[in-house]
N, C-alpha and C positions, 0 to 999 in steps of 0.2 A: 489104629494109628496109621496114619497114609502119607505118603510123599509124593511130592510133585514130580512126574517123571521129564518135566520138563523143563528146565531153569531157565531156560531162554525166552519164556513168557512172563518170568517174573520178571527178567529183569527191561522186559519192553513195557508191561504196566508201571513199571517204574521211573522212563522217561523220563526226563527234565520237559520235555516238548509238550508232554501231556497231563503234566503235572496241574490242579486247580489252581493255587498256589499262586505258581509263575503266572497261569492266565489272564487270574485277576489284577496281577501288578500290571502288567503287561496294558491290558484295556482301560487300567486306571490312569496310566501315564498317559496313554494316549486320549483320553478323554481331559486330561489338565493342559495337553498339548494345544487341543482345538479348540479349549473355554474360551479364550480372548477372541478370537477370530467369532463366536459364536457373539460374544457383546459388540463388536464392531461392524457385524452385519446389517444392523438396523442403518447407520451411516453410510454404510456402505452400499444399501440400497437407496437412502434420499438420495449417496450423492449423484448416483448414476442415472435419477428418475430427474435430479432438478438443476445439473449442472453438465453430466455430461452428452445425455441426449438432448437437452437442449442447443448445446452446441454444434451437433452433430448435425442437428438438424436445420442450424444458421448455414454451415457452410455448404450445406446443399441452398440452402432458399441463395446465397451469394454468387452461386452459380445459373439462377437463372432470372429473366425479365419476369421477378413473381407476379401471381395473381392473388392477391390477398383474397378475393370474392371466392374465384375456382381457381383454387390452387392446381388442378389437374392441367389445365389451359396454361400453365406458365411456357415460356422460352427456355430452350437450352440454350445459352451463350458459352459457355464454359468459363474462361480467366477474363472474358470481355468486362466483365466489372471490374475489374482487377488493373487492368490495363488502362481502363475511362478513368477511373481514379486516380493512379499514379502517374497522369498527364494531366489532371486538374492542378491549375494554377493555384486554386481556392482549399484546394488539400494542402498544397506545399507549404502556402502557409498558414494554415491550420497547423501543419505539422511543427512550423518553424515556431510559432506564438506557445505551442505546447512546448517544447524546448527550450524558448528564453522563460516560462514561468518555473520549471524545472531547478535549471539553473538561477535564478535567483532566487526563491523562494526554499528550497531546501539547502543550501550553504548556510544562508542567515535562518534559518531553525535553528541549524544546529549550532551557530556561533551562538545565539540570541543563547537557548536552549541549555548552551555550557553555561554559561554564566548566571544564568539562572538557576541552575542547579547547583553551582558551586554556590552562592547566595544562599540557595534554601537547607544549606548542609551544615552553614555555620550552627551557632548552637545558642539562639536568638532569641524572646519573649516571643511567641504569635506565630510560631513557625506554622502548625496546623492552617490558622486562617490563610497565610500567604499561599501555603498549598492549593488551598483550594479556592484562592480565587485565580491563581493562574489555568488552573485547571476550569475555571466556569467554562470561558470559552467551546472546550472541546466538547464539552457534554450540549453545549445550545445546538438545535437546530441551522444548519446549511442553510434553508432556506429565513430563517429570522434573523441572522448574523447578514446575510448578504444583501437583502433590504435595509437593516443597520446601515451597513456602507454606503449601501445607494442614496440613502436618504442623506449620511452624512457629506458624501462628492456632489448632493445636487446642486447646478449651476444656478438654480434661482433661488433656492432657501436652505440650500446646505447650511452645515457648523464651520466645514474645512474652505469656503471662502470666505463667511462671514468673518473669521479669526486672522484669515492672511488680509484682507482689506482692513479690517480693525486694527492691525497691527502698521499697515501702510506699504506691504510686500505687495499689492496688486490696487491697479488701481479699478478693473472691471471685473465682472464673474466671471471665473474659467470654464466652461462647458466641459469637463472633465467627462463624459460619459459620451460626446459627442465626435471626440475627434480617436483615432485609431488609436493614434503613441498613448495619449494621456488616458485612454480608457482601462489602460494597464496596470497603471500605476492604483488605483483602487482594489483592482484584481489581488494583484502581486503582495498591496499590505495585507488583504485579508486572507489570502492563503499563510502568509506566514504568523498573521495575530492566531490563526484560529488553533494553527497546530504548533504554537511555542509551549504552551500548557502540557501539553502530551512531552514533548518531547525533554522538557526539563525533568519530569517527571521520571522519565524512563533511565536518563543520564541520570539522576540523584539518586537511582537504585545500584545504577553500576557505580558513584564513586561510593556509596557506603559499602560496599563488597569488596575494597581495595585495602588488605590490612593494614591497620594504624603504625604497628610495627616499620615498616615500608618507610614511613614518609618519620620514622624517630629516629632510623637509622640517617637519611638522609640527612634529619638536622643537624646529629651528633657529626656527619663529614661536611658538616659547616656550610651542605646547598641551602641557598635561600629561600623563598617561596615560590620566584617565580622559577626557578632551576626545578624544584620541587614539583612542580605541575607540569614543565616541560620532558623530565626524565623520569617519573613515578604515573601520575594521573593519568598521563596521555598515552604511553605507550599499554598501563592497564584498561584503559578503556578502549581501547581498541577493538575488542568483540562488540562491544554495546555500540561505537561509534559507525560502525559497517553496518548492522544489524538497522541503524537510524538512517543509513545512508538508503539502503537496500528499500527499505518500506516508505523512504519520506518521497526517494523517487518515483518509485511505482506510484504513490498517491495522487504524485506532483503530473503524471503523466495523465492521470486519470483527471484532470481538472471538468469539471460540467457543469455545477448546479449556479456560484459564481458567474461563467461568462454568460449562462444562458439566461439567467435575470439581467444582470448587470446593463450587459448589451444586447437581449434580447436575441443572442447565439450568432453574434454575428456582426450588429451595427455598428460602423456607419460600412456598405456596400459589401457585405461579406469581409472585411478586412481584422477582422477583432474574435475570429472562428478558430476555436480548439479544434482537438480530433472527434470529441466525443460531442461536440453542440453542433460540428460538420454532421456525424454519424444522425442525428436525430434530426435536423432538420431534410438528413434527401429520406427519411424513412417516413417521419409523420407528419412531415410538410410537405414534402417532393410527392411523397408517398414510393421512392424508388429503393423497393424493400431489399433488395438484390444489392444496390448499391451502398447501402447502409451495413445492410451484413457482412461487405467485403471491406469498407473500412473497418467495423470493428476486428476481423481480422488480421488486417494490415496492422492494427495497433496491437493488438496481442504480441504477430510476431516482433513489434521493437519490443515491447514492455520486455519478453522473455530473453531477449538476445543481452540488454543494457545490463538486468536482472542477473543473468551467469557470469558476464562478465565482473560484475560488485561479486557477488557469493565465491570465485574466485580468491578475492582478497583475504578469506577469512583462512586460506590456509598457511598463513604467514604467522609464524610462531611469535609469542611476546616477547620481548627481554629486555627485562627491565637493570 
């Protein structure tokens, strides 16, 4: 029989530090820590191979007189594209035209967009069909939906003067496609026909998320319907109503496939020019690749500026 003449080795074999045990818990948390980050890797490398160095690499091509051939032979300018732009007459109002479609076309979304939704919530025979033909729109094609238009604003075999002369509201064809003001006004319906579909859509999921209770209590304090939508619907929807705000502008700023059919990015003398049909004509028209990459920059930084300022709103608590 023997004894350990040393206790002080037992009781170091016996560590908590060195213990299996503990090791294993220890390597396992940390391997449940890093799982997710380990699935979100694969995105995380697209997005950095197909978003951010591409961009990386716009704002260097905006810095210089590129050479699409030999890109090695480019110019350094540095902000000189920056500054040629921001003095173009034909950007201001590019910028301006982008602004007024903003402004009118996302307000009446979302007005269009409420009442549509309140519409489709009632509790009606055919609601499904109504769904989804409001929603046809969104899912067609840009580019088939904006021919749609074009054909129907045409000045010589249009629907939209055959009907206003049929009617006796005009006594010639309007050139609607021709003149700057009026080339708008096609523009501006079909931004808003295209995206009222979506957006009732998205309201009709926030008012069914508004509990019923809410609006029984209201009747029981004798508010009426319209009290009812004014003091209950609108102040809960108000996450979803920013959320529509936030995305319909960004959209609206992003206008392109519309003007650059419509009016051919630009017609009549550069006057009927978004930001983004400016942006592609000094690129694949000009071919001034430098000056093309430095508007889309320029519009990035509105889109993100207007952008924080809306996402701002969302910190304003509801109370209903």
């Amino acid at each position: 029989m023997s004894f350990n003449s040393n206790p002080g080795k037992v009781k170091a074999s016996l560590a908590p530090s060195e213990n299996p045990t503990i090791k294993y818990v220890k390597t396992s948390a940390l391997i449940q820590q890093f799982t997710p980050y380990l699935f979100l890797l694969p995105g995380l490398i697209l997005f950095l191979l197909f978003i951010v160095l591409p961009m990386v690499y716009s704002f260097r091509i905006s810095l210089y007189d590129w050479n699409i051939i030999k890109p090695e032979n480019s110019d350094f300018l540095g902000i000189e594209n920056y500054s040629t732009v921001l003095t173009d007459p034909v950007f201001g109002r590019a910028v301006v035209n982008t602004f007024v479609y903003a402004l009118v076309t996302v307000p009446a979304q979302m007005i269009l967009g409420m009442g549509v939704a309140v519409l489709l919530n009632q509790k009606l025979p055919g609601q499904t069909l109504f769904r989804t033909l409001y929603y046809l729109p969104v899912i067609t094609s840009w580019v088939i939906v904006t021919l749609l238009f074009e054909f129907l604003f045409n000045s010589q075999a249009g629907l939209v003067n055959y009907v206003l002369q049929s009617l006796g509201l005009i006594e010639s064809p309007i050139r609607w496609l021709a003149d700057e003001y009026l080339a708008m006004i096609p523009i501006h319906l079909l931004g808003i026909w295209k995206g009222l579909g979506w957006t009732a859509i998205v309201m009709l999921a926030g008012l069914q998320s508004i509990p019923e209770s809410l609006y029984e209590a209201g009747a029981v304090d004798g508010a009426n319907a319209f009290r009812r939508f004014w003091n209950i619907t609108l102040p809960m929807m108000r996450p979803t109503l920013v959320f529509l705000f936030v995305v319909l502008t960004i959209g609206a700023l992003n206008v392109y496939i519309s003007g650059l059919l419509m009016t051919n990015g630009g017609d009549p003398l550069d006057r009927t020019h978004f930001v983004l049909t400016l942006m592609y004509e000094e690129t694949f028209e000009n071919f001034e690749f430098g000056r093309g990459a430095a508007i889309s920059y320029l519009l990035t930084i509105i889109v993100f500026m207007i952008s924080l300022v809306q996402l701002r709103m969302l910190n304003k608590e509801v109370d209903v």
